[in-house]
MIVEX-91419 format. One line per 4 residues: number of its first residue (from 1); for each residue x, y, z of N, C-alpha, C. Coordinates in Angstrom, 1 decimal. Example, Ala and Ser with C-alpha at 12.3 -4.5 7.8 and 13.67 -1.06 7.14 Angstrom:
2
1 = 13.2,-5.7,7.8,12.3,-4.5,7.8,13.2,-3.3,7.8 | 12.8,-2.2,7.1,13.7,-1.1,7.1,12.9,0.0,7.9 $
! end
This chain:
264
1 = 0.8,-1.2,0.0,0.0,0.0,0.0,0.9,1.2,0.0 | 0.7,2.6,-1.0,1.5,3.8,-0.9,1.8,4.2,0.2 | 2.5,4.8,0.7,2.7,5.3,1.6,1.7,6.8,2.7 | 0.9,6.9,1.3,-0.1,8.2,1.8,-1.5,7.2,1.4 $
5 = -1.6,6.5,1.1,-2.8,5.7,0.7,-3.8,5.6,2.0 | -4.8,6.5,1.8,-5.8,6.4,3.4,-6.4,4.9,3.7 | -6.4,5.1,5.0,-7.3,3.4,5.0,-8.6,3.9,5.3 | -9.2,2.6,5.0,-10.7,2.6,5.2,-11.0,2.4,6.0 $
9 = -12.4,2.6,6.3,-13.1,2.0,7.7,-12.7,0.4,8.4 | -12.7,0.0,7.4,-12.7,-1.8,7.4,-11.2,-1.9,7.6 | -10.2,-1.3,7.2,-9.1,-1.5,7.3,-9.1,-1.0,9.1 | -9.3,0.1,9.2,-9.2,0.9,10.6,-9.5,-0.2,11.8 $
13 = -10.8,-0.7,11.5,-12.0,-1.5,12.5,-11.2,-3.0,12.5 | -10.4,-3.5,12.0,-10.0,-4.4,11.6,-8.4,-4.6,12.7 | -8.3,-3.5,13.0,-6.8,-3.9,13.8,-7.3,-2.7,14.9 | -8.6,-1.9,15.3,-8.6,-1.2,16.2,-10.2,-1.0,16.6 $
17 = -11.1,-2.2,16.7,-12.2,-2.1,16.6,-12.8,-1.0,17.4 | -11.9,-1.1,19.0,-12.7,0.5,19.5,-12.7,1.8,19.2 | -12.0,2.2,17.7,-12.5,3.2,17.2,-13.9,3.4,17.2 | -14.5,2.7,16.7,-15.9,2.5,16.5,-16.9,1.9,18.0 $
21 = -16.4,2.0,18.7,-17.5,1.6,20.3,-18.4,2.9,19.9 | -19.3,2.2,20.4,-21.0,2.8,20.1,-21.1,3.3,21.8 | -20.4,3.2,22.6,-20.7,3.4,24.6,-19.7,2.9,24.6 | -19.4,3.7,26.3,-17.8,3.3,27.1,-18.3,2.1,27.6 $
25 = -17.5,1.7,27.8,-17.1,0.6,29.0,-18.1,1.1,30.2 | -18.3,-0.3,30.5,-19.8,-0.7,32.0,-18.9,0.0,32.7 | -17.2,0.2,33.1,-16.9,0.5,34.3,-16.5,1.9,34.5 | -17.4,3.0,33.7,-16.4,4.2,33.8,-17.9,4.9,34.4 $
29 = -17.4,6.0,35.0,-18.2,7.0,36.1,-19.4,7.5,35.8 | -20.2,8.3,36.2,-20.8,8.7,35.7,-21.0,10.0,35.1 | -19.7,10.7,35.6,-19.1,12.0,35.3,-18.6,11.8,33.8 | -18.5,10.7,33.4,-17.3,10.3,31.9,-18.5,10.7,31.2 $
33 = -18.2,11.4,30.2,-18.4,12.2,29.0,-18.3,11.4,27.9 | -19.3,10.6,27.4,-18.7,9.8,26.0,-18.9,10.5,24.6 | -17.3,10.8,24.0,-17.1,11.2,22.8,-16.2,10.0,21.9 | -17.6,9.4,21.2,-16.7,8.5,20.4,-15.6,8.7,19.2 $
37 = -14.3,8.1,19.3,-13.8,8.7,18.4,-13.7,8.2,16.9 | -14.6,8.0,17.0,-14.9,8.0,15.2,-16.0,8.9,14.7 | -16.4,9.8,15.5,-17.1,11.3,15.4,-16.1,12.3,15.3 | -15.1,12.0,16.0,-13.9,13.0,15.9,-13.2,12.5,14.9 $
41 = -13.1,11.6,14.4,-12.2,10.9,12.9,-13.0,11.4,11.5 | -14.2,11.6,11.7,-15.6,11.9,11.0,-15.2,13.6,10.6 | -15.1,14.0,11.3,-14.8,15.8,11.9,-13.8,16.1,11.0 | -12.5,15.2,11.6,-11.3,15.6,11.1,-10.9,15.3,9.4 $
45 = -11.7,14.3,9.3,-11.8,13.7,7.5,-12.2,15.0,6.7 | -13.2,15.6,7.0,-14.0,16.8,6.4,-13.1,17.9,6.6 | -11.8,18.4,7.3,-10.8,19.1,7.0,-9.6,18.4,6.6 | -9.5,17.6,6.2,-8.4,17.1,5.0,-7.5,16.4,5.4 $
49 = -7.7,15.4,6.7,-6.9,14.6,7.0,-7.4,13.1,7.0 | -6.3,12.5,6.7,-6.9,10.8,6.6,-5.8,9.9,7.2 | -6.7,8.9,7.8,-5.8,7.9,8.6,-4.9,6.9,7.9 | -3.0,7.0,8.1,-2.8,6.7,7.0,-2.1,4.8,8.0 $
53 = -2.0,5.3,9.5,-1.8,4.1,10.2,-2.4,4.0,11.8 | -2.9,3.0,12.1,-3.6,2.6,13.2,-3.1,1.6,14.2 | -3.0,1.8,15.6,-2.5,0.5,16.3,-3.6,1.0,17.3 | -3.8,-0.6,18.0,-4.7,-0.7,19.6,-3.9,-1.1,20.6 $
57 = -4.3,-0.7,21.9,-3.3,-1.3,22.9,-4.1,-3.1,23.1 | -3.5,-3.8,23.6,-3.4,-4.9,24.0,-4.7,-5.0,25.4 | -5.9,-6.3,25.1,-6.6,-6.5,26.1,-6.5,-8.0,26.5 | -6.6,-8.9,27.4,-6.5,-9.6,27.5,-8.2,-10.3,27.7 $
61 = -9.0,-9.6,27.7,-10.4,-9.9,27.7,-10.8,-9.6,26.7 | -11.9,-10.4,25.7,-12.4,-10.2,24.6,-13.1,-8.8,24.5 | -14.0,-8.8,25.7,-14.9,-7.6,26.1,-14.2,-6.3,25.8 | -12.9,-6.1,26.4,-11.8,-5.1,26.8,-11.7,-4.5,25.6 $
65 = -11.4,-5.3,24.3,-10.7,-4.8,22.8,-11.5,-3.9,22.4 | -13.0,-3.9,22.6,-14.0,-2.9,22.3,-14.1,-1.3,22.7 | -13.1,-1.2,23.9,-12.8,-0.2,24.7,-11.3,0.3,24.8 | -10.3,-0.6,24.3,-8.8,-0.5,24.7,-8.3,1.1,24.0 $
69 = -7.2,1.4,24.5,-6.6,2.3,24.2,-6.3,2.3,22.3 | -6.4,3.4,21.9,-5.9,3.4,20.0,-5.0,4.3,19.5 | -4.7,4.0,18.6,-3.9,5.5,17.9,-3.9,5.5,16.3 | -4.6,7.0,16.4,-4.4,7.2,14.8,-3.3,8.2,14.2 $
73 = -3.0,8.0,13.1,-1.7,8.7,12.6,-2.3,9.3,11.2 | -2.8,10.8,11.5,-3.7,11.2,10.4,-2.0,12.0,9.2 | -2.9,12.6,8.2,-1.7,13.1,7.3,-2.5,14.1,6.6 | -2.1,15.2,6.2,-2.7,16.3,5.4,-2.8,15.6,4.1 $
77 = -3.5,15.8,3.2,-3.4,15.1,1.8,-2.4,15.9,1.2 | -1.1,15.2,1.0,-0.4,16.0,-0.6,0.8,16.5,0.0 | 1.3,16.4,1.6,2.0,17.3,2.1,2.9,16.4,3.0 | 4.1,16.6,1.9,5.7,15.9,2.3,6.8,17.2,2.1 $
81 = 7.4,17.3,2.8,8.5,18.0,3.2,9.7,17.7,2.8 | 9.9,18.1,1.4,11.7,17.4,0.5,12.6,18.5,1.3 | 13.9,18.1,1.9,14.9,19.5,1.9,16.1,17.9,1.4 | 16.9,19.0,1.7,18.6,17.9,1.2,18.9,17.1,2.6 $
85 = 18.5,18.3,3.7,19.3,18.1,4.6,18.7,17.0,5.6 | 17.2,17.0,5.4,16.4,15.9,6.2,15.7,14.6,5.1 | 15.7,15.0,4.2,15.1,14.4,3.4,14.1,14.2,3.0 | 13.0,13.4,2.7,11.2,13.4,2.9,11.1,12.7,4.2 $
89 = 10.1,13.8,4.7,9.3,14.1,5.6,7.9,14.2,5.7 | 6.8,13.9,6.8,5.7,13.9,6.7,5.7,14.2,7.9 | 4.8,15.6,8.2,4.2,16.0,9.9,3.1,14.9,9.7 | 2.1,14.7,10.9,1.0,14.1,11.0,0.9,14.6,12.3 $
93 = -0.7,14.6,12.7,-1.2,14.3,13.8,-1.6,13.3,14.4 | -1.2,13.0,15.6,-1.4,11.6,16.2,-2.9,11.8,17.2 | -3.7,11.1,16.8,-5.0,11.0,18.0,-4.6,9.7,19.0 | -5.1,10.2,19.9,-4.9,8.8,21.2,-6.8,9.0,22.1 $
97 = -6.9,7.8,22.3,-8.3,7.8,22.8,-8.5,6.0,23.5 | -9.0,6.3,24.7,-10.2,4.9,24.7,-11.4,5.2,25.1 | -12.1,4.2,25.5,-13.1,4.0,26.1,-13.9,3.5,27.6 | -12.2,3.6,27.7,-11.9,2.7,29.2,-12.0,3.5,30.5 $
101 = -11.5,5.0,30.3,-10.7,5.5,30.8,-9.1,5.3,31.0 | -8.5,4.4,30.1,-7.1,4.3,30.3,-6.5,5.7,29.5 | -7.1,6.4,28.5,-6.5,7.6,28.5,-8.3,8.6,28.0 | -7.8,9.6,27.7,-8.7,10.8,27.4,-8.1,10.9,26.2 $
105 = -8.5,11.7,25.4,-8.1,12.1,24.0,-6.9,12.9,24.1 | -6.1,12.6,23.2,-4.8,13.0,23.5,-3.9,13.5,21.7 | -3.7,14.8,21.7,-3.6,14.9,20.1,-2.0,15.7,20.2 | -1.0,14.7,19.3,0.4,15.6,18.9,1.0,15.7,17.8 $
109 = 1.8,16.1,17.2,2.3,16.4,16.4,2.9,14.9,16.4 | 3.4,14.5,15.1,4.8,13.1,14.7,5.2,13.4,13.3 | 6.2,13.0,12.9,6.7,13.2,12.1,7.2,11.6,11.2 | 7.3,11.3,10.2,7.3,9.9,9.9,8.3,10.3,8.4 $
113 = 9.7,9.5,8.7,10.5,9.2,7.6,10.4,9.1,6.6 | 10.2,9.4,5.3,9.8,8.1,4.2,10.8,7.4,3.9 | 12.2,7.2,4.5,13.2,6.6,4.1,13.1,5.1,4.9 | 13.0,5.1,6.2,12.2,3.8,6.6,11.2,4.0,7.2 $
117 = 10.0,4.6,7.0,8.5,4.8,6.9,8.8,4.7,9.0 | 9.5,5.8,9.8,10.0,5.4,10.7,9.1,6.3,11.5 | 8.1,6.4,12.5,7.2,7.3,12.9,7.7,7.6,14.3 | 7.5,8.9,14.2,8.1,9.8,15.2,7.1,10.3,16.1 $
121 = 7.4,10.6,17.4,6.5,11.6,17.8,6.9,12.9,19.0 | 6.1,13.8,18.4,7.0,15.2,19.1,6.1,15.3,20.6 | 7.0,15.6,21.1,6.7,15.4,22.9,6.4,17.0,23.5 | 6.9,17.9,22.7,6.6,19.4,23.3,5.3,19.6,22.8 $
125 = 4.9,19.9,24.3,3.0,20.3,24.5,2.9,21.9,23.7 | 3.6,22.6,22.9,3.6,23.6,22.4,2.9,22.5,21.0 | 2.8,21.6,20.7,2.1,21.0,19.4,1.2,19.9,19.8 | 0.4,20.2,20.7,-0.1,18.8,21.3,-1.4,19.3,22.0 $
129 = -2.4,18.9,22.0,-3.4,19.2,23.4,-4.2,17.8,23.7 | -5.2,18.1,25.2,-5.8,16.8,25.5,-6.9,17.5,25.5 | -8.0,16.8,25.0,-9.0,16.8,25.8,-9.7,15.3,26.5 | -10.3,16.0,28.1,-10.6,15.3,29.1,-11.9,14.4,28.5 $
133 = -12.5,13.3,29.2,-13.8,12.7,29.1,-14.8,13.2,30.1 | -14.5,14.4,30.6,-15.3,15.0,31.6,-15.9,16.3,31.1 | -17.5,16.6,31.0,-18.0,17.9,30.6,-18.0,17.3,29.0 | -19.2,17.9,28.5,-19.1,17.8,27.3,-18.0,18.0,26.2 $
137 = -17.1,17.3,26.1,-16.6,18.2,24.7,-17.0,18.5,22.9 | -16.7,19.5,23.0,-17.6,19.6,21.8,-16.6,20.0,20.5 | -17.1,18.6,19.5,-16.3,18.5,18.1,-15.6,20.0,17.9 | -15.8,20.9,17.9,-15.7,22.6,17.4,-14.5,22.5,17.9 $
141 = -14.4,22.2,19.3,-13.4,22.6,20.2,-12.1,21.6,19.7 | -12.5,20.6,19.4,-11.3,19.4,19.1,-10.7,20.0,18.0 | -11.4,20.1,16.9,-10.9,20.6,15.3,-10.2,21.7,15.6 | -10.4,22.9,16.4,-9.7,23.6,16.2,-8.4,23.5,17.0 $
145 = -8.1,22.6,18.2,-7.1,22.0,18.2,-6.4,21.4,17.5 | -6.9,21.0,16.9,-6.0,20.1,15.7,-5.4,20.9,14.5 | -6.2,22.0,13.9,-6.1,23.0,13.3,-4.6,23.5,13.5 | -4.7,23.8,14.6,-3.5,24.3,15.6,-2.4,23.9,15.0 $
149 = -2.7,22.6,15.4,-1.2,21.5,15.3,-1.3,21.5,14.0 | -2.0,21.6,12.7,-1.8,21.1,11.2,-0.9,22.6,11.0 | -1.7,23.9,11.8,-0.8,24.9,11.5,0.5,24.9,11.7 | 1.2,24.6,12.7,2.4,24.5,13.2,3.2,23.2,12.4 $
153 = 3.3,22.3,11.3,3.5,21.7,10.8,5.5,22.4,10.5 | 5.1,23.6,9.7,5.9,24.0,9.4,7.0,24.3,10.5 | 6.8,24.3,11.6,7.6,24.9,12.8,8.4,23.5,12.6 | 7.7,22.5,13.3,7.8,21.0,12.9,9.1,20.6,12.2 $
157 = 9.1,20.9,11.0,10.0,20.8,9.8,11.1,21.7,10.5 | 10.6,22.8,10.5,12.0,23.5,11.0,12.9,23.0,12.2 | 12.5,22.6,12.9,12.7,22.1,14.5,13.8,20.9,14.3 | 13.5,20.0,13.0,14.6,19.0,12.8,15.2,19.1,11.6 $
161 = 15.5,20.9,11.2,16.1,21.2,10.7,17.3,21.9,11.6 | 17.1,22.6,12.5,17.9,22.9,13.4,18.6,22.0,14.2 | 17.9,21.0,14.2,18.9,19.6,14.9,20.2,19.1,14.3 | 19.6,19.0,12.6,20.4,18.7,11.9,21.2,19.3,11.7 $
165 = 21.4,20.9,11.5,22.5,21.8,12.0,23.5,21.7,13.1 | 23.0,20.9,14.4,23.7,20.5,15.3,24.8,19.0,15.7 | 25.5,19.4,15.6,27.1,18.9,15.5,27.3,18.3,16.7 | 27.4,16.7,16.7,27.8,15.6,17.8,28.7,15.5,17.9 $
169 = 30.2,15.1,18.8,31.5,14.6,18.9,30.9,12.7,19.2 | 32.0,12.7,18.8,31.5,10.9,19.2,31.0,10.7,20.4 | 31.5,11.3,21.6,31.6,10.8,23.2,30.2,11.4,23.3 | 29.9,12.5,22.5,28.2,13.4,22.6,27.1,12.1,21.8 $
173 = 27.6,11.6,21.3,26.6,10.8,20.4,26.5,9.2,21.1 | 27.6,9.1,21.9,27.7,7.7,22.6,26.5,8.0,24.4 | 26.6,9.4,24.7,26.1,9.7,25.9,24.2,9.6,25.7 | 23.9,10.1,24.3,22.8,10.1,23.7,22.2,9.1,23.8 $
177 = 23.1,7.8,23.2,22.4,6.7,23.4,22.1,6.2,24.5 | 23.4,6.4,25.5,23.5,5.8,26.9,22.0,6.5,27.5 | 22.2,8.3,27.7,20.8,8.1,27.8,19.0,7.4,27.6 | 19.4,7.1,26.2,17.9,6.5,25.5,17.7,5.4,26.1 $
181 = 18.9,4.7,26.0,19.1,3.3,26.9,18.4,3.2,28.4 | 18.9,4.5,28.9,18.2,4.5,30.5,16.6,5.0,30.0 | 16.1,5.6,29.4,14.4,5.8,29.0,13.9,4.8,29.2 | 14.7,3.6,27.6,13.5,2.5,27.3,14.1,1.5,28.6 $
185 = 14.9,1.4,29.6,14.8,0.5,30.6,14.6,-0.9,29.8 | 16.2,-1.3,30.6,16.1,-3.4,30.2,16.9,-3.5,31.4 | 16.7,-4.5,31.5,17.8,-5.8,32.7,18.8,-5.9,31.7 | 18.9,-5.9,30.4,20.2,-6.6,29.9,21.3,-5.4,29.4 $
189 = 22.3,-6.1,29.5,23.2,-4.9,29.3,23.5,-4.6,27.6 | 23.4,-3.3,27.5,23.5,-2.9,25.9,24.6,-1.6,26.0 | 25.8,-2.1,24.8,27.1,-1.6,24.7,25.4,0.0,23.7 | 26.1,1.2,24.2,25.6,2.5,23.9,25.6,2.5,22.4 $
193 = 26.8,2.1,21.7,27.7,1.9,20.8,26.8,1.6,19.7 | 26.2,0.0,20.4,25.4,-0.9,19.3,24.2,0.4,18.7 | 23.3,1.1,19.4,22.4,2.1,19.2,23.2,3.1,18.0 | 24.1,3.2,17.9,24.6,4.7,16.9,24.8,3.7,15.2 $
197 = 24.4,2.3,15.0,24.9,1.9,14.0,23.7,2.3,12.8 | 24.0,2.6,11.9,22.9,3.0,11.0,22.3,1.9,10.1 | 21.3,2.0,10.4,20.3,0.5,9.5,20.7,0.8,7.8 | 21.0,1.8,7.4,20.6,2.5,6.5,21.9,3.6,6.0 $
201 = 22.6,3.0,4.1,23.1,4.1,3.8,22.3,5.4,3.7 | 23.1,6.6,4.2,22.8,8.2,4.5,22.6,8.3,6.1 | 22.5,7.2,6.8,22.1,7.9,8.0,23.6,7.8,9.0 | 24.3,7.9,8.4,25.4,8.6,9.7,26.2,10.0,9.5 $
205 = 25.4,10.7,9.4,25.8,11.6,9.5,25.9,12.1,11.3 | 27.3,12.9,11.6,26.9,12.7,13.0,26.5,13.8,13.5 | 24.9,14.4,13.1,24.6,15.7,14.0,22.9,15.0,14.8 | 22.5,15.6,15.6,21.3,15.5,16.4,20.1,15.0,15.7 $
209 = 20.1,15.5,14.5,18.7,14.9,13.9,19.3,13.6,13.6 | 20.0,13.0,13.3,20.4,11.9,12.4,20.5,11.2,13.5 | 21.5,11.4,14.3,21.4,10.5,15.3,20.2,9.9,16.6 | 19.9,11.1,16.5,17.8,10.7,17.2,17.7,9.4,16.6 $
213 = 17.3,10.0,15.0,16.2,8.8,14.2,16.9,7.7,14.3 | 17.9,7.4,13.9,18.8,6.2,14.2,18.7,5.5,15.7 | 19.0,6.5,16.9,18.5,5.9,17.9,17.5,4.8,18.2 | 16.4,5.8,17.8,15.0,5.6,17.7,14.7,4.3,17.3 $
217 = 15.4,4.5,16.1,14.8,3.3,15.0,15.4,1.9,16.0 | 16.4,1.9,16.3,17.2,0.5,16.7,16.8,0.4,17.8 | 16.4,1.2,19.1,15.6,1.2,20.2,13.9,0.3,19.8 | 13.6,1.3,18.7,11.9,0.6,18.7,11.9,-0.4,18.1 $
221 = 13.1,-1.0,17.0,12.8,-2.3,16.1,13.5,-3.3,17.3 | 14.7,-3.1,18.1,15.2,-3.9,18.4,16.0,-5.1,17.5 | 16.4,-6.1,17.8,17.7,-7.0,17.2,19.4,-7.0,17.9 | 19.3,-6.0,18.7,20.7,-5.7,19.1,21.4,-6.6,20.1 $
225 = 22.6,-6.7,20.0,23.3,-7.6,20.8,23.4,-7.2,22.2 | 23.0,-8.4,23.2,22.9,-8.0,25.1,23.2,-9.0,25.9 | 24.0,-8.5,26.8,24.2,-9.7,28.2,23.1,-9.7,29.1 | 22.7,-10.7,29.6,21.7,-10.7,31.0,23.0,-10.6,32.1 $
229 = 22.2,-11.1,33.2,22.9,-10.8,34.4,24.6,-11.4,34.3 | 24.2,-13.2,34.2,25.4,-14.1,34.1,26.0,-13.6,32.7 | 25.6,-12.5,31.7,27.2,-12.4,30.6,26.5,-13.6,29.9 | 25.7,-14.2,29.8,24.8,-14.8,28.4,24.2,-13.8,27.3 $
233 = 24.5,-14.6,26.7,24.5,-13.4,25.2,22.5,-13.6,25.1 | 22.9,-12.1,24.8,21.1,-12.2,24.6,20.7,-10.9,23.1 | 19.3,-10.7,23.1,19.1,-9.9,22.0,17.9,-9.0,22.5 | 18.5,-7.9,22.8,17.7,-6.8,22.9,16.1,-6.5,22.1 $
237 = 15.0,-6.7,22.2,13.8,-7.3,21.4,13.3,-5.6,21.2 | 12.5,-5.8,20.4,11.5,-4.5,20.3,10.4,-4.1,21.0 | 9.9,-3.0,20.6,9.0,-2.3,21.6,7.5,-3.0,21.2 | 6.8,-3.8,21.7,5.8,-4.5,21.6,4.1,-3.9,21.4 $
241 = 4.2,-2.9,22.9,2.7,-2.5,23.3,3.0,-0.7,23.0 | 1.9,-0.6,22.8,1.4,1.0,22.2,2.4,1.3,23.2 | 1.5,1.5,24.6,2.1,2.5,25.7,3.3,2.6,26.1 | 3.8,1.3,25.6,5.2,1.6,26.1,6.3,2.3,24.7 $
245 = 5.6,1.8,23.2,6.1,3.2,22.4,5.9,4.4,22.4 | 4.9,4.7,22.9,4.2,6.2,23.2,5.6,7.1,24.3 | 5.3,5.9,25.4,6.3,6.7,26.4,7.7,6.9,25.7 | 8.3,5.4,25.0,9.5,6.4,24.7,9.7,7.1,23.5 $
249 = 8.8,7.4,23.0,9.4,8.1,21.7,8.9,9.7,22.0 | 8.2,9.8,23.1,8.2,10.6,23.9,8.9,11.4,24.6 | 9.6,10.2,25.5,11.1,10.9,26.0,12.1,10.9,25.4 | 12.7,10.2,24.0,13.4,10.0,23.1,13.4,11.5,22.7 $
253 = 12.5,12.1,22.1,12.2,14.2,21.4,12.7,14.4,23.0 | 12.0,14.3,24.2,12.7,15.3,25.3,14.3,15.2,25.1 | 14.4,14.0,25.4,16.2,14.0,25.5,17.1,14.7,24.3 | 16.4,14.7,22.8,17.0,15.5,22.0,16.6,16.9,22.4 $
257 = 15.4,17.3,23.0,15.4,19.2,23.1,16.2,19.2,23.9 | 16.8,18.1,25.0,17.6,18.4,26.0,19.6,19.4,25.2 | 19.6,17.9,24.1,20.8,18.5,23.7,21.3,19.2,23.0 | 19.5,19.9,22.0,19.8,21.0,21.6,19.9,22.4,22.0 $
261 = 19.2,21.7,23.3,19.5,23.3,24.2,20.8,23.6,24.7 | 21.7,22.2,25.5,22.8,22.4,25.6,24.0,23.1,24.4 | 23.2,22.6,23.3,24.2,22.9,22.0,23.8,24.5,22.0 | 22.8,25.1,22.0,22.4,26.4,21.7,23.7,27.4,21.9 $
! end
């Protein structure tokens, strides 16, 4: 499938049925506010975004999948970002929602590679808003949040254009990873080192943007060489469940504003 090719309902409902819950979950308050989000997917289609990928969190009750946590990765039609220095690029908005109360509506900016279709997501609340499941919210109010974020696209682009201007020494690009390492948390031991290797001719270049996505990428696919406790060789696996991608590719953007602030 293209890379901008929207999915369909059937495609959507198919790997994330609780887009579509008709009622929350028997167990949520009576203060909870139900806004289904496929009213808000409805909303957002009609100003020119389409869902171009979907994941659900993990229930272990049949019942649960109907309600579990989701994410959509919407895309402006028609709008990729060529420069020399980043390459193609795609802003998106990211929606988060359940029905559970495991989260409230949750909307940010991400950015997605087309070199390995590698999805990003931007962690500064300056591109991001929530809204709660408490008090009516009303469609008007969501869209123009989102608005917001489709506006700021451009900042977006700029933002890891500036990174990429920013100039690593080896020992700065080995501490990078050491940090990322401490985010995504393992028992096993992983040389910092293995994280800086690039999956991909063009990606070593060594400044801040490049080495993020590289991070990133090897952190969230996993494959990497690790000791457990006894010094048995082991292999560093990938990031499995929504929430635990969410959190680090979350703190993965903090830890880069961290070192472009240092670099400033």
């Amino acid at each position: 499938m293209p890379f901008d090719q929207p999915l369909s309902d059937d495609d959507i409902r198919r790997v994330a049925p609780s887009v579509f819950a008709t009622h929350p979950a028997t167990n949520v308050s009576e203060r909870y506010a139900y806004l289904p989000t496929y009213s808000v997917l409805r909303q957002l289609q009609t100003i020119g975004l389409d869902v171009v990928k979907v994941r659900q969190g993990f229930k272990r009750s049949p019942e649960g999948k109907d309600f579990a946590i989701h994410e959509l990765r919407l895309r402006q039609r028609g709008y990729v970002s060529k420069t020399p220095e980043l390459g193609d690029l795609v802003p998106e908005v990211i929606l988060r929602n359940s029905h559970d109360r495991t989260s409230g509506f949750d909307f940010t900016a991400g950015i997605t590679r087309l070199v390995c279709l590698n999805g990003l997501t931007v962690s500064d609340q300056a591109f991001g808003f929530k809204a709660r499941h408490t008090g009516r919210s009303a469609l008007g109010t969501v869209t123009e949040g989102v608005f917001d974020i489709v506006g700021k696209f451009g900042e977006i682009i700029e933002k890891a254009g500036t990174w990429a201007r920013v100039a690593l020494t080896q020992p700065q690009r080995v501490e990078f990873a050491r940090k990322a390492l401490e985010v995504r948390g393992t028992s096993l031991a992983v040389e910092p080192e293995h994280l800086l290797r690039p999956r991909r001719y063009g990606d070593g270049a060594a400044n801040l943007w490049t080495t993020y996505n590289v991070v990133q990428e090897n952190l969230t696919r996993g494959g990497l060489p690790a000791r457990n406790a006894v010094n048995d060789r082991r292999t560093l696996g990938g990031v499995r469940t929504l929430i635990a991608d969410v959190d680090l590719n979350r703190k993965l953007w903090a830890t880069a504003e961290e070192f472009a602030t240092q670099a400033a």
